[in-house]
C-alpha positions as protocol buffer text, in pm:
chain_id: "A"
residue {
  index: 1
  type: UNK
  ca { x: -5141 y: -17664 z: 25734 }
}
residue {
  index: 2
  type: UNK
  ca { x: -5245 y: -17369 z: 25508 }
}
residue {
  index: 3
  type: UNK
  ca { x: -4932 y: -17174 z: 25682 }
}
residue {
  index: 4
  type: UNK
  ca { x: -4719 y: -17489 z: 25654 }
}
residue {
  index: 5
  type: UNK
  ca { x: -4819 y: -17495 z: 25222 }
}
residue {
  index: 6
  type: UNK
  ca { x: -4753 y: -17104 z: 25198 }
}
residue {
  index: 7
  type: UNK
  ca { x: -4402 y: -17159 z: 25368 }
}
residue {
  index: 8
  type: UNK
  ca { x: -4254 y: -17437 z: 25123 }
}
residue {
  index: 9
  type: UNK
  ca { x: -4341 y: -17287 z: 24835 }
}
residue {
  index: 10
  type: UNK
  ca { x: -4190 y: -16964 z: 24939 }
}
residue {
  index: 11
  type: UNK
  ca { x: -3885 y: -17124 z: 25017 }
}
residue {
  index: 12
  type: UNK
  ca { x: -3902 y: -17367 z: 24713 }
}
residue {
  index: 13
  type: UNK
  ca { x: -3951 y: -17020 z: 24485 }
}
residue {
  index: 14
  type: UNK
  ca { x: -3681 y: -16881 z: 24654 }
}
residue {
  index: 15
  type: UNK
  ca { x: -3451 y: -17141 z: 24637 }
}
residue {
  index: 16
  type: UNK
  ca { x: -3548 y: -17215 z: 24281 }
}
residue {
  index: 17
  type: UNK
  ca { x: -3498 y: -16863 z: 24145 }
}
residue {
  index: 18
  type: UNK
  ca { x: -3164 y: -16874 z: 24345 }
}
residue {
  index: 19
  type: UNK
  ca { x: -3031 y: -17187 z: 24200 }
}
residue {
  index: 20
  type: UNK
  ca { x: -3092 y: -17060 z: 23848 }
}
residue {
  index: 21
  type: UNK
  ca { x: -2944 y: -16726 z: 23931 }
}
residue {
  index: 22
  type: UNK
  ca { x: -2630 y: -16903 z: 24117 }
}
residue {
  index: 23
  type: UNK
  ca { x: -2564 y: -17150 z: 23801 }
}
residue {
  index: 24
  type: UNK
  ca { x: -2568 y: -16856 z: 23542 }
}
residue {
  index: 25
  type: UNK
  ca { x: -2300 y: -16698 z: 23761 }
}
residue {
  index: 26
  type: UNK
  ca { x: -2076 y: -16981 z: 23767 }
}
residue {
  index: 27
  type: UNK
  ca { x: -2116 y: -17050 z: 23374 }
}
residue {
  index: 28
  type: UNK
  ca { x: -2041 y: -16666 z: 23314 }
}
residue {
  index: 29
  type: UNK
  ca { x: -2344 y: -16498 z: 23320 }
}
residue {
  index: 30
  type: UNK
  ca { x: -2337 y: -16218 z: 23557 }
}
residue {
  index: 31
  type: UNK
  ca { x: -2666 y: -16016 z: 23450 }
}
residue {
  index: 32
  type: UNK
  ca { x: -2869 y: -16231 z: 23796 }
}
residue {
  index: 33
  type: UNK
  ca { x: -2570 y: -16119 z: 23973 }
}
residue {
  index: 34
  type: UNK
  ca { x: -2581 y: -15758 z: 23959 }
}
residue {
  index: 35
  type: UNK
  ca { x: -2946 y: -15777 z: 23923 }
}
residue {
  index: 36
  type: UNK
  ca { x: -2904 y: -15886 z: 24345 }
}
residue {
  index: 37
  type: UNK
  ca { x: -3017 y: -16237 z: 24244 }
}
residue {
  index: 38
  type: UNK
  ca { x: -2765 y: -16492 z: 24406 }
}
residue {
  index: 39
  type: UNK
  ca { x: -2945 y: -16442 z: 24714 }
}
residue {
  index: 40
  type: UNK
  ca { x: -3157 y: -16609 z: 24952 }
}
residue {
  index: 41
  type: UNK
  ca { x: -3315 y: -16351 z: 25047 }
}
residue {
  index: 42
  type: UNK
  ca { x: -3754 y: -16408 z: 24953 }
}
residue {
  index: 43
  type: UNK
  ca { x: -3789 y: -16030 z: 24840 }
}
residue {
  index: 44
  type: UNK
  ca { x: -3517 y: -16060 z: 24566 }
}
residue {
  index: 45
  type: UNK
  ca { x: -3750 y: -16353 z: 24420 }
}
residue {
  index: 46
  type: UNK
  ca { x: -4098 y: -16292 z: 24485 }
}
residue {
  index: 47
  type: UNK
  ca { x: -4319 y: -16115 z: 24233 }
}
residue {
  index: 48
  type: UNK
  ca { x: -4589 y: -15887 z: 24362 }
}
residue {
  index: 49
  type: UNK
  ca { x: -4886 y: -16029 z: 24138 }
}
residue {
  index: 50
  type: UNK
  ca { x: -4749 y: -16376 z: 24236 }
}
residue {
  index: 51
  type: UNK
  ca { x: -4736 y: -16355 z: 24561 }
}
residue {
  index: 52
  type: UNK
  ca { x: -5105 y: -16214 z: 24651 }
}
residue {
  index: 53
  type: UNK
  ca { x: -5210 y: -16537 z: 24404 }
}
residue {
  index: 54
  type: UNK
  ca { x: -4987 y: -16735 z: 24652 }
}
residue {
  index: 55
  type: UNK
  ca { x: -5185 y: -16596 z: 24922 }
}
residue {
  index: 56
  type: UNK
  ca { x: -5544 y: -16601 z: 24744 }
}
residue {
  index: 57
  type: UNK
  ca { x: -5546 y: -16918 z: 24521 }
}
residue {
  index: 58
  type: UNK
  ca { x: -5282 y: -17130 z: 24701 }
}
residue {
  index: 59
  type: UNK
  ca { x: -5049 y: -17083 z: 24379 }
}
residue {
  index: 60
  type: UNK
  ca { x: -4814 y: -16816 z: 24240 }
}
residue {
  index: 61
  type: UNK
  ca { x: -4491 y: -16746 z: 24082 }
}
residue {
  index: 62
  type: UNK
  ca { x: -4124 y: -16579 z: 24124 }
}
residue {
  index: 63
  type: UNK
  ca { x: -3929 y: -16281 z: 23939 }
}
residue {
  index: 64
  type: UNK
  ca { x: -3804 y: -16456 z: 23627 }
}
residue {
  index: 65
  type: UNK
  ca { x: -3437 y: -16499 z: 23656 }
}
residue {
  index: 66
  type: UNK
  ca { x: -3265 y: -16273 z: 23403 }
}
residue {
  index: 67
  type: UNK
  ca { x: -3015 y: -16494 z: 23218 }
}
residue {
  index: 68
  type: UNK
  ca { x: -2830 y: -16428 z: 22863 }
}
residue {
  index: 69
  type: UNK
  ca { x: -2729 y: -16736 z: 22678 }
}
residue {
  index: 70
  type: UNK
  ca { x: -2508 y: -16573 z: 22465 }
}
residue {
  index: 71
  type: UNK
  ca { x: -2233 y: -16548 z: 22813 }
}
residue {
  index: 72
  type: UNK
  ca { x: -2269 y: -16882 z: 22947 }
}
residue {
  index: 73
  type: UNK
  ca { x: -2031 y: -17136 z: 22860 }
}
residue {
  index: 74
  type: UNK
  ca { x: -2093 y: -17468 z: 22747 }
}
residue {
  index: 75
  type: UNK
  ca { x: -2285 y: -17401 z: 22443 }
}
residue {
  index: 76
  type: UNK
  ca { x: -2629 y: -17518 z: 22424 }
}
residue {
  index: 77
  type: UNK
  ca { x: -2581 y: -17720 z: 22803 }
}
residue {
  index: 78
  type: UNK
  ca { x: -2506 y: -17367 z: 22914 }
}
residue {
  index: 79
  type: UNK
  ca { x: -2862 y: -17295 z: 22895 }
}
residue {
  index: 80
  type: UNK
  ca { x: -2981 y: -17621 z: 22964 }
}
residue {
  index: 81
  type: UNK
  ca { x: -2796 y: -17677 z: 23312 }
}
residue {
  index: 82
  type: UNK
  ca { x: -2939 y: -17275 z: 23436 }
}
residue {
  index: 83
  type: UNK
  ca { x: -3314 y: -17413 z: 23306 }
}
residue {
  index: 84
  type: UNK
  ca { x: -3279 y: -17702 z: 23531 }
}
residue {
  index: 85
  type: UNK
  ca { x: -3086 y: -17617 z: 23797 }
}
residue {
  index: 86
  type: UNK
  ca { x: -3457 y: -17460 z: 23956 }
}
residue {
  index: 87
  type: UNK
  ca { x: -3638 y: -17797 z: 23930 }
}
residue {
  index: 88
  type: UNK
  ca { x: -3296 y: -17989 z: 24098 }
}
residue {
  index: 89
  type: UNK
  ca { x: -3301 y: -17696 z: 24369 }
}
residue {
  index: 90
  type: UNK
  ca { x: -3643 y: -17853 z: 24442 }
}
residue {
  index: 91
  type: UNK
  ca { x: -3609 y: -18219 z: 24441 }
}
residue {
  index: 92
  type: UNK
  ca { x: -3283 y: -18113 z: 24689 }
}
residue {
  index: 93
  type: UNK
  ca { x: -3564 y: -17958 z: 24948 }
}
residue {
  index: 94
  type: UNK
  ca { x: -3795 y: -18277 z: 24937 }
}
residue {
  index: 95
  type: UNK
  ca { x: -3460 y: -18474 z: 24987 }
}
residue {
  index: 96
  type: UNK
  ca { x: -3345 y: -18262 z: 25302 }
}
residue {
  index: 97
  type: UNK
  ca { x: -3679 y: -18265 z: 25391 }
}
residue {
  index: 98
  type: UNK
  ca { x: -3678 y: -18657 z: 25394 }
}
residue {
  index: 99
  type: UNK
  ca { x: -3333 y: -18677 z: 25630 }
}
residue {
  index: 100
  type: UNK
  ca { x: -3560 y: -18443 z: 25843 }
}
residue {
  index: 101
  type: UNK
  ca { x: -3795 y: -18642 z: 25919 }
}
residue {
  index: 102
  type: UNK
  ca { x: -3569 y: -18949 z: 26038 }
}
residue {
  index: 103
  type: UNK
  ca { x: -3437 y: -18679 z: 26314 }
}
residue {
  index: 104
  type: UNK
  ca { x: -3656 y: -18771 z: 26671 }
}
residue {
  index: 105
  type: UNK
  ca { x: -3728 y: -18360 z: 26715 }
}
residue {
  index: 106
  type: UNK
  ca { x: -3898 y: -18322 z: 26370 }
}
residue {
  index: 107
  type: UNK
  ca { x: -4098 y: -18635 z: 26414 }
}
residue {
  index: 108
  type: UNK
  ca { x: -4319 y: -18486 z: 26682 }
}
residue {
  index: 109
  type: UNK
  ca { x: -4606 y: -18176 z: 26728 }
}
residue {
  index: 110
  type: UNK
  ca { x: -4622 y: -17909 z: 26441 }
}
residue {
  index: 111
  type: UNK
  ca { x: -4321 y: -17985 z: 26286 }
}
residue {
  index: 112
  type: UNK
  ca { x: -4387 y: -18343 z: 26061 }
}
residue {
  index: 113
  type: UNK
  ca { x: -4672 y: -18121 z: 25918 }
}
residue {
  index: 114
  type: UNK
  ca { x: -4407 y: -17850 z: 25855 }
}
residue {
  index: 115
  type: UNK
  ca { x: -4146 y: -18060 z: 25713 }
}
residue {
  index: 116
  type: UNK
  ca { x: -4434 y: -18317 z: 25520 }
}
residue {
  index: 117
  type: UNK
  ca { x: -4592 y: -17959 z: 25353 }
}
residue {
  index: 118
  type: UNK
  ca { x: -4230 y: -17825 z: 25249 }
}
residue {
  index: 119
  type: UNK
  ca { x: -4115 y: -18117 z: 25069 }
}
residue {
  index: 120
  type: UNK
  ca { x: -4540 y: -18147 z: 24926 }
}
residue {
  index: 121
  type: UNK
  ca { x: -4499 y: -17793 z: 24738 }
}
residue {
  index: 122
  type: UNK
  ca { x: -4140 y: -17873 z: 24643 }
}
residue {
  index: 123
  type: UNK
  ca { x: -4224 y: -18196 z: 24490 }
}
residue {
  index: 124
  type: UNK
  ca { x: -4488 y: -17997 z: 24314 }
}
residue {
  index: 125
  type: UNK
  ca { x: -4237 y: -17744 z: 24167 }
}
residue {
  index: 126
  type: UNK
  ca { x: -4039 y: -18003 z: 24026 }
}
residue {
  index: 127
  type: UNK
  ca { x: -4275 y: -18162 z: 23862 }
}
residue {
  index: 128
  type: UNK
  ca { x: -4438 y: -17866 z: 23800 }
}
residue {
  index: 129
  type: UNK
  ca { x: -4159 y: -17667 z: 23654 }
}
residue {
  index: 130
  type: UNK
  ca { x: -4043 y: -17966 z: 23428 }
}
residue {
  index: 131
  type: UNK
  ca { x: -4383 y: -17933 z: 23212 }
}
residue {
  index: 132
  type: UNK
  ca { x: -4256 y: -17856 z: 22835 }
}
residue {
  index: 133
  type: UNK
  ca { x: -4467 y: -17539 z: 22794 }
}
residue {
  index: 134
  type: UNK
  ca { x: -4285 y: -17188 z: 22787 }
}
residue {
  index: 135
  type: UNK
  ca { x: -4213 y: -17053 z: 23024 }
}
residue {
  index: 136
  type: UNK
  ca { x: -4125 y: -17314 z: 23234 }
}
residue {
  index: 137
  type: UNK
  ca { x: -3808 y: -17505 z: 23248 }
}
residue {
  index: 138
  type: UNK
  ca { x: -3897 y: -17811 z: 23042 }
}
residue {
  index: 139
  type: UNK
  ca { x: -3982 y: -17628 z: 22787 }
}
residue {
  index: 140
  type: UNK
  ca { x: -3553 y: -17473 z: 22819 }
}
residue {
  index: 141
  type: UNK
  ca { x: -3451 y: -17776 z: 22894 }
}
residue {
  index: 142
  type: UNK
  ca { x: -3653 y: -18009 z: 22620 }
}
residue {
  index: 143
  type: UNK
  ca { x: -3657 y: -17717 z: 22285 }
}
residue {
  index: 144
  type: UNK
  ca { x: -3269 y: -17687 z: 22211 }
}
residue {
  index: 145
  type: UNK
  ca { x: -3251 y: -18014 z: 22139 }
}
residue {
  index: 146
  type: UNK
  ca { x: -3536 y: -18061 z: 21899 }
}
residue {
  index: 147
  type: UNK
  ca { x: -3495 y: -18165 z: 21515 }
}
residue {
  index: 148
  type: UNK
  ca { x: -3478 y: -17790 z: 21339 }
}
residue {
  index: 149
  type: UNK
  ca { x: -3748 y: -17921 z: 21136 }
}
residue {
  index: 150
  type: UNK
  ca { x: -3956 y: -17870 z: 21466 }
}
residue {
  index: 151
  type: UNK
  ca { x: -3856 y: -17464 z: 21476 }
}
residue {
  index: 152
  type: UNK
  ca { x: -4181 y: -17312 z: 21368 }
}
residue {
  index: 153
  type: UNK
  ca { x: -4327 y: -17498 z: 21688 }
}
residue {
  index: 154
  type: UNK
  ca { x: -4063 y: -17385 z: 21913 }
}
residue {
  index: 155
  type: UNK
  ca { x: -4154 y: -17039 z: 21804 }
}
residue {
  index: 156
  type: UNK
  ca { x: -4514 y: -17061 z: 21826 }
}
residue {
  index: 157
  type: UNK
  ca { x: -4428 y: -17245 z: 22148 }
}
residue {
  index: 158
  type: UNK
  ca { x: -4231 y: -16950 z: 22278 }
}
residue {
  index: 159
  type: UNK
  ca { x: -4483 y: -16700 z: 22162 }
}
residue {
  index: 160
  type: UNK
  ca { x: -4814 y: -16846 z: 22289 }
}
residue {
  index: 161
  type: UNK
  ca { x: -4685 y: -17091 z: 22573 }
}
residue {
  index: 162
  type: UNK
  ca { x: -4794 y: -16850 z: 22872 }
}
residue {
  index: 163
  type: UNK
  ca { x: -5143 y: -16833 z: 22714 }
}
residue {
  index: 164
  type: UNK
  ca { x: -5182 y: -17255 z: 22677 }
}
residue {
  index: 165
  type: UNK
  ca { x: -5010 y: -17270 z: 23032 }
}
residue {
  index: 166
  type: UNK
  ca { x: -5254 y: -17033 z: 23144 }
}
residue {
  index: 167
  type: UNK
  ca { x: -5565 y: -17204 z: 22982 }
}
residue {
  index: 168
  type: UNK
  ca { x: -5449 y: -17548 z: 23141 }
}
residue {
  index: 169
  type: UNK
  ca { x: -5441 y: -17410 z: 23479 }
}
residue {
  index: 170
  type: UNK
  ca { x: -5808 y: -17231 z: 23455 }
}
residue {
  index: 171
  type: UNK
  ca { x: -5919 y: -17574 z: 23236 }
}
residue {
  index: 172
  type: UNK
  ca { x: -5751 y: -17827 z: 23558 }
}
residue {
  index: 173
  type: UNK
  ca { x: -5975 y: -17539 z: 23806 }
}
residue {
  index: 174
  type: UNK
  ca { x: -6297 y: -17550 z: 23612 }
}
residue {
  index: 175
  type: UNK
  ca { x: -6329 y: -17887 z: 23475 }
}
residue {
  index: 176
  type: UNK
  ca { x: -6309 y: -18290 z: 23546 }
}
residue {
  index: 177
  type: UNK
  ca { x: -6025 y: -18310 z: 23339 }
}
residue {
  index: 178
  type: UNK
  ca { x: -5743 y: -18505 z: 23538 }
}
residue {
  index: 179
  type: UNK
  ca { x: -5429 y: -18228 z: 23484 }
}
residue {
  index: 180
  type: UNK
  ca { x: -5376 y: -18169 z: 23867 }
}
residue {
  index: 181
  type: UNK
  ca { x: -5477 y: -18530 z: 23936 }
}
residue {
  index: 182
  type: UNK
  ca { x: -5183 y: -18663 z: 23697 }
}
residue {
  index: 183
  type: UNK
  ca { x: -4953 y: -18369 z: 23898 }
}
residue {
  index: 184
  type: UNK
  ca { x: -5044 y: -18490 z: 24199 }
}
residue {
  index: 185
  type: UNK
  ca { x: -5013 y: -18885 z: 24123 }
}
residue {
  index: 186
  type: UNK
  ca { x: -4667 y: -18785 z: 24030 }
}
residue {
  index: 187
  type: UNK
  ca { x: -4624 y: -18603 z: 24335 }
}
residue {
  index: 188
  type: UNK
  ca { x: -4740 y: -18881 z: 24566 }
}
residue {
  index: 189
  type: UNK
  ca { x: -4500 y: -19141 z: 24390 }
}
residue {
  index: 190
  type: UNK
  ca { x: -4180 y: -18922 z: 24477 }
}
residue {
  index: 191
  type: UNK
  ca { x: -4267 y: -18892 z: 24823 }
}
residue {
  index: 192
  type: UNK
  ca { x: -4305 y: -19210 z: 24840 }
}
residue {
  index: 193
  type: UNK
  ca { x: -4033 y: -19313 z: 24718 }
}
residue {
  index: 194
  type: UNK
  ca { x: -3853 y: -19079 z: 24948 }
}
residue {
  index: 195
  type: UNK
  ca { x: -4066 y: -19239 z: 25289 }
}
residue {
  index: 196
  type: UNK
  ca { x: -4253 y: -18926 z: 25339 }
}
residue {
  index: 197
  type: UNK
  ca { x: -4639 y: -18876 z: 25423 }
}
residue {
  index: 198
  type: UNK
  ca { x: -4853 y: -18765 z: 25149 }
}
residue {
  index: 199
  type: UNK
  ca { x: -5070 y: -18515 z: 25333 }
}
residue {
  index: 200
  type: UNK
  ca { x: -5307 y: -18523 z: 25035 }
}
């Protein structure tokens, strides 16, 4: 199962980073382009650090995709359709992942687990991904269309965001504190919905 866990969310980084990388290509922003980006290819995406944390804590994170906002078109849904074109990349697995698992071969041996773990960590990167905090695409998707009364958070958002993501994660590891268990709740509901096993 641990294999199974590793395996989705290498594909659902992969495919995330991709997605983003693909949509600021077709809005006009070539920088993920030449930077080798619209690939599928895991070793364009992966981050060093991030992947030994994949493979030590069970968690980790991609290359951020390079993106200027200043060449995509569309104005400020230019931005806003790259930031969550990752997240839909990864609600897309857990849906392929459902049409799987109606096929007779993937309903048998190893490969439910397979298929019920992929769509798990993608369901997980969604959600995941969609939390408001810089730098994660909620926070892209949510800030540009804040009241400009609200731009001294925004900036103390962009600045310090990493830090307060960070301190969440180590708070939801070394306390009671329900963070994961909301995560996971959310998790659980779209898998549901979707008529795949939970496996946790």
């Amino acid at each position: 199962m641990g294999v199974a866990f590793l395996l989705g969310l290498v594909m659902g980084i992969t495919i995330h980073e991709a997605a983003h990388a693909t949509s600021a290509y077709l809005l006009g922003d070539d920088t993920a382009y030449r930077d080798g980006r619209v690939t599928l290819n895991p070793l364009s995406h992966l981050d060093v650090l991030g992947s030994l944390m994949l493979l030590m804590a069970g968690f980790g994170w991609g290359r951020p995709t390079p993106v200027v906002p200043s060449k995509l078109r569309g104005g400020v849904l230019g931005p806003v359709a790259v930031a969550l074109a990752g997240p839909v990349s990864n609600l897309l697995i857990v849906a392929v992942c459902a049409a799987l698992f109606l096929v007779p071969v993937f309903q048998s041996g190893y490969l439910p687990i397979v298929v019920a773990m992929v769509a798990f960590t993608n369901a997980l990167l969604f959600f995941f991904n969609l939390i408001p905090i810089p730098p994660l695409d909620g926070a892209k998707v949510l800030f540009p269309f804040l009241p400009r009364a609200l731009d001294g958070f925004v900036m103390f958002m962009n600045q310090y965001g990493p830090m307060i993501l960070l301190g969440l994660i180590l708070i939801a590891f070394l306390t009671p504190l329900p963070i994961f268990g909301i995560l996971l709740a959310l998790v659980r509901s779209l898998l549901t919905f979707f008529g795949l096993p939970v496996p946790f």
